[in-house]
N, C-alpha and C positions, 0 to 999 in steps of 0.2 A: 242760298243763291238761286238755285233751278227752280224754289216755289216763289221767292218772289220773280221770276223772269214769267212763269203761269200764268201769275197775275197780272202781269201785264199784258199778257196778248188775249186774258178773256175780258178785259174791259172792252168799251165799246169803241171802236176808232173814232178820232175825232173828224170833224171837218170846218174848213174857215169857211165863214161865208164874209164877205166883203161887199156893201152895196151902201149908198151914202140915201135909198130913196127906202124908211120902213115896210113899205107895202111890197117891195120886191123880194125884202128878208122873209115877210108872211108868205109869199107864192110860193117857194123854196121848201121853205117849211111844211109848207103843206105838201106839194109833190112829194117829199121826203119822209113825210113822220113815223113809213110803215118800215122803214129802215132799221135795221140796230145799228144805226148812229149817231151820235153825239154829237149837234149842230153848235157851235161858236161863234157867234153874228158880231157883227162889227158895222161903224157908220163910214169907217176913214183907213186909208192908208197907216196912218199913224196907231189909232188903234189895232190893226190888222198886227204892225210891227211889234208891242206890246204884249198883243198875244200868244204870238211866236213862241215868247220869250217862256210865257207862264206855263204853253203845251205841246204835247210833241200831237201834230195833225199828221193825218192819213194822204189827205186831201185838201186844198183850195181851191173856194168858187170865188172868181173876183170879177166884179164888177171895171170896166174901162172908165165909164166919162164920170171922174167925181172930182168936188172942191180938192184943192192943196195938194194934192196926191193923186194922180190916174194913177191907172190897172199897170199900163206898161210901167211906171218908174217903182210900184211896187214890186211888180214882178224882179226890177232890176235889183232892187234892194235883196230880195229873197232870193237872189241868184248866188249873190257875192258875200250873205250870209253864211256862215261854214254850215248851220244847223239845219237850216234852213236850203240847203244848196241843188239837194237833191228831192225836196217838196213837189208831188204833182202837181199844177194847178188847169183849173179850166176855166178862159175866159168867157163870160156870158156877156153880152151888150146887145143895145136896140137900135145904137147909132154907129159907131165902127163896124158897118158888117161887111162892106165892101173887101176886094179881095187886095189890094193893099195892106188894109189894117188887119186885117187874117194872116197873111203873112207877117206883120212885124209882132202879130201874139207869138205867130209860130219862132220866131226871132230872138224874142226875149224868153223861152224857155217853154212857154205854153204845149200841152200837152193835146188841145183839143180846145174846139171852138165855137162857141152857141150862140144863135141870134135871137134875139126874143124879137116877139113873144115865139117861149120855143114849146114844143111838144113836150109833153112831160115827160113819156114813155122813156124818150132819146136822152133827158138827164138824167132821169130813175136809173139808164144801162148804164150810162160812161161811168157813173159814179160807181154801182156795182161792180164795174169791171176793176176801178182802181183801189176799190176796199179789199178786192179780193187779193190782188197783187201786193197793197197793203199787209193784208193776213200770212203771207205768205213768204214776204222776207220778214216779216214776225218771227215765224217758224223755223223759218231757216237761221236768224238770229237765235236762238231759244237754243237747237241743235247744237248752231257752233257754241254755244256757252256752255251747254253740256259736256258737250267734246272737249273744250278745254279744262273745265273742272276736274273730267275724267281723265284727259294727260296730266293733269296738274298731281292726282291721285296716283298716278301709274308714275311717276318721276319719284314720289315720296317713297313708293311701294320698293322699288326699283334701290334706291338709296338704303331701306332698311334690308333688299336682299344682301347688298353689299356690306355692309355691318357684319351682317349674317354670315356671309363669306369671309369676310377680314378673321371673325371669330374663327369658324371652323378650321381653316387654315394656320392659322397658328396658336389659338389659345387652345383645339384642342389636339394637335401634332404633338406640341411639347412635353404634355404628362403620357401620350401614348408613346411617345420615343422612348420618355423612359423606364414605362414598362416593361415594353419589348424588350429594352437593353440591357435592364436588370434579369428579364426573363432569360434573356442568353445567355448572360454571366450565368446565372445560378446553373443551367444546363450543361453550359463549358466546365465548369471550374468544381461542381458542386455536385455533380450526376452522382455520381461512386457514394456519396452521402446518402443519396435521397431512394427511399424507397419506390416500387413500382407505381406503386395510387401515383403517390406523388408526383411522378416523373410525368403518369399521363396529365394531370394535372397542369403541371408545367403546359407539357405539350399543345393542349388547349388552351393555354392563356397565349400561346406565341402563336398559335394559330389565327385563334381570332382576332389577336392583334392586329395580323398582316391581313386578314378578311376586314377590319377596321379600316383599317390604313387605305386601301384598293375602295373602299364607300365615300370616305372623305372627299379623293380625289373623282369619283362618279360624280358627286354633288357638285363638286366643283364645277364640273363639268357642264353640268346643267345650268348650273348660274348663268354663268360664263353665255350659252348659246344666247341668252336675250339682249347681249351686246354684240355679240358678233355681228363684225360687217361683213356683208357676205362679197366674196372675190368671186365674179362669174366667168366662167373659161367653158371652153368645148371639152367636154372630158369622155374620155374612150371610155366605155363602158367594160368593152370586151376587157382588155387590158388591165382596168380597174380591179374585175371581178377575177382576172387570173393570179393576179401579185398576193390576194388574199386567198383565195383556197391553195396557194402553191406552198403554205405552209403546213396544210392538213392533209397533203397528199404527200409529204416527204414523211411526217409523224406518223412512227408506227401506228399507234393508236387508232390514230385514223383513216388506215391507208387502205381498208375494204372498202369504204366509204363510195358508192357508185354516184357520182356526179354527173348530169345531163346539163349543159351549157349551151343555151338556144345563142343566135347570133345576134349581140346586145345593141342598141341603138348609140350612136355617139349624144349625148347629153349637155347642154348649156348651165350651168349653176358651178354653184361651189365645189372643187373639190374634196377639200378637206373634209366638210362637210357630210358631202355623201361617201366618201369613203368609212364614216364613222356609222352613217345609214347599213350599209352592207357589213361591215367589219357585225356589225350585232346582231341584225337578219340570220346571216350565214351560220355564224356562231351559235344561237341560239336551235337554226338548222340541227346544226350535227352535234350537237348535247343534249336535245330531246329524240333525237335519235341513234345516240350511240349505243343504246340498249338492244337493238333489234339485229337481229340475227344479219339481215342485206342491208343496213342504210341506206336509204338515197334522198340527196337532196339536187332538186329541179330550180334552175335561176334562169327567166325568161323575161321576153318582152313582145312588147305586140301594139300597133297604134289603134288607139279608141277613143272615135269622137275628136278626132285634133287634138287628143293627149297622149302620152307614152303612159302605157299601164305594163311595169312588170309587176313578179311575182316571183317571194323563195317558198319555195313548198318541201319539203319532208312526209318520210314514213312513220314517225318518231309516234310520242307519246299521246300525242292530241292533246285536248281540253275542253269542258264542257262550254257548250257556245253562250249557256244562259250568263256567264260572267265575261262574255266578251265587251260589256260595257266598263270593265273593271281593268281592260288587258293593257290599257295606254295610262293608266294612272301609276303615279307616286308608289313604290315598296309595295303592290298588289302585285300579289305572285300566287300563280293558279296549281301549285305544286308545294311541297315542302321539302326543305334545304338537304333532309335526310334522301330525297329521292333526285334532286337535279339539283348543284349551287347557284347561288343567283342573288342578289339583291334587291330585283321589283326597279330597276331604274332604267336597267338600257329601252325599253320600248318604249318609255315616257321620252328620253333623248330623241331616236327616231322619228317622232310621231310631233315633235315641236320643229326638229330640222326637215318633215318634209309639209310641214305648214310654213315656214319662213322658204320656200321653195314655192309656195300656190300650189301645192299638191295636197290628196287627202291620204290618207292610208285604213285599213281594213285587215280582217281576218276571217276564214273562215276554217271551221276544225270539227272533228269527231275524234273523240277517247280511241286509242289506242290503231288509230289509221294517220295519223298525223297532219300537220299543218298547212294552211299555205296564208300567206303575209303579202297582200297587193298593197301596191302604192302607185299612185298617179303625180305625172310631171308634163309640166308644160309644153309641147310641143314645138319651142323655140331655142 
């Protein structure tokens, strides 16, 4: 479909010429021939109509004073035409030049108005001007076909993630359910049988089950974001960002943890949303740096350029920056599972909800001085 649309807009535009007198169709022709355009001559209204029919034109020159048919009642024809409705045309005559009949071209849809005998230069431009204008919703037609090919592609794409997701969610929940479950039985009912190997054995199959199980539902997840409609509220910042670290300030674990909390902006967008933005940030915050003797993670904001640009930063583990092209993608995880848990999914979620926001997001980092994670949001 988009190579033959190509092909259409590098042919040469047409244009009607309409004059009942041959020697006028020569003078035309001549002024014109250093054109790339495709000249269509005609003796008659009726012909003119004809042609219509057979080509799609850029342009018509029509002549006013002819047999059976003047200029004004073709133009009327070509008006009320559907194909034809929106056709430029420009009338040329020797006799209608008066400023009556200039006004009733202008009337009947005329574009532009030349008296002969005319200057060449002044047809050579008009016509140039409307090939171009011509060329130009060409292109703009071209685009939209494109665009819609390419929704038409992203609706199919779209249809096969949801497949994709019908599966995941229940064809394969069902044989992991009952793994798990048999994996529980055999531990409940069955432990005092089973030797040590074994047992760890076990242990790791019930593990990675529920490590299974928590991916599933990541994916999901991620589906899910390219349907979300997004619900936009004023959303406290501050407040946001306290409901989520007030659970890692009550856990032991976490409870050295030195938190710096600059005063956050009130934000317009989704909540939900970005609550799921920071839940992962922060998170990822204080798991790459739970290793370090003082953690601290810094969560700030600051306006830049007409946007909100904050930032979570950490002491934590860092990462080499040459794969920060790799950091927002699919299961790319710049650590191993043995050194921090992780699946490679939450900063691909992040990085599509604060694009569906008209923000970007970024990172910047050094090994073992830790991170920091900016993201930019709209300033409305």
């Amino acid at each position: 479909m988009v190579n033959q649309i190509k092909t259409i807009v590098n042919t040469k535009p047409k244009i009607l010429v309409v004059d009942d007198k041959p020697e006028n169709l020569v003078a035309i022709r001549t002024v014109l021939k250093d054109l790339e355009v495709e000249l269509i001559e005609v003796t008659s209204g009726n012909e003119a109509l004809k042609a219509t029919l057979k080509h799609d034109f850029a342009l018509a020159l029509l002549d006013i004073q002819m047999p059976d048919m003047d200029g004004y009642e073709l133009a009327q024809i070509l008006r009320e035409e559907e194909k034809t409705q929106d056709l430029p045309f420009i009338f040329i005559s020797a006799v209608y030049t008066d400023n009556n009949n200039i006004f009733k071209g202008y009337e009947k849809g005329a574009f532009s108005f030349i008296a002969k005998p005319f200057e060449p230069q002044i047809l050579i431009n008009k016509v140039k001007f409307f090939i171009e204008k011509h060329k130009q919703s060409e292109s703009l037609k071209q685009l939209n076909e494109e665009l819609r090919i390419k929704n038409r592609e992203m609706e199919i794409a779209n249809k096969d993630l949801e497949s994709f997701s019908y599966s995941i969610s229940h064809d394969l929940r069902a044989p992991l359910r009952s793994i798990n479950g048999f994996s529980e039985i055999l531990m409940m009912n069955h432990a005092e049988t089973l030797d040590p190997q074994a047992k760890r054995y076990l242990e790791r199959i019930v593990d990675n089950g529920v490590k299974m199980h928590k991916l599933i539902d990541t994916l999901l997840n991620l589906s899910k974001l390219g349907k979300h409609e997004m619900v936009k509220e004023d959303i406290d910042m501050n407040a946001l960002v306290n409901s989520i670290i007030h659970d890692y300030q009550v856990d032991v674990n976490h409870s050295k943890i030195n938190w710096k909390i600059s005063n956050l902006p009130t934000f317009h967008g989704d909540a939900e949303l970005m609550k799921q933005v920071l839940v992962n940030l922060i998170s990822n915050a204080v798991k790459y740096s739970s290793k370090k003797d003082n953690p601290e993670v810094e969560i700030a904001c600051e306006n830049d350029n007409g946007k909100i640009k904050c930032w979570v930063k950490d002491n934590g583990a860092g990462f080499d920056m040459s794969f920060k092209d790799k950091l927002f993608d699919v299961f790319q995880r710049l650590h191993t599972p043995s050194e921090f848990e992780g699946n490679g999914v939450g900063l691909a979620i992040v990085k599509r909800i604060i694009k569906k926001h008209d923000g970007e997001i970024w990172a910047e980092s050094e090994l073992e001085k830790g991170s920091t994670f900016y993201f930019t949001l709209p300033n409305s």
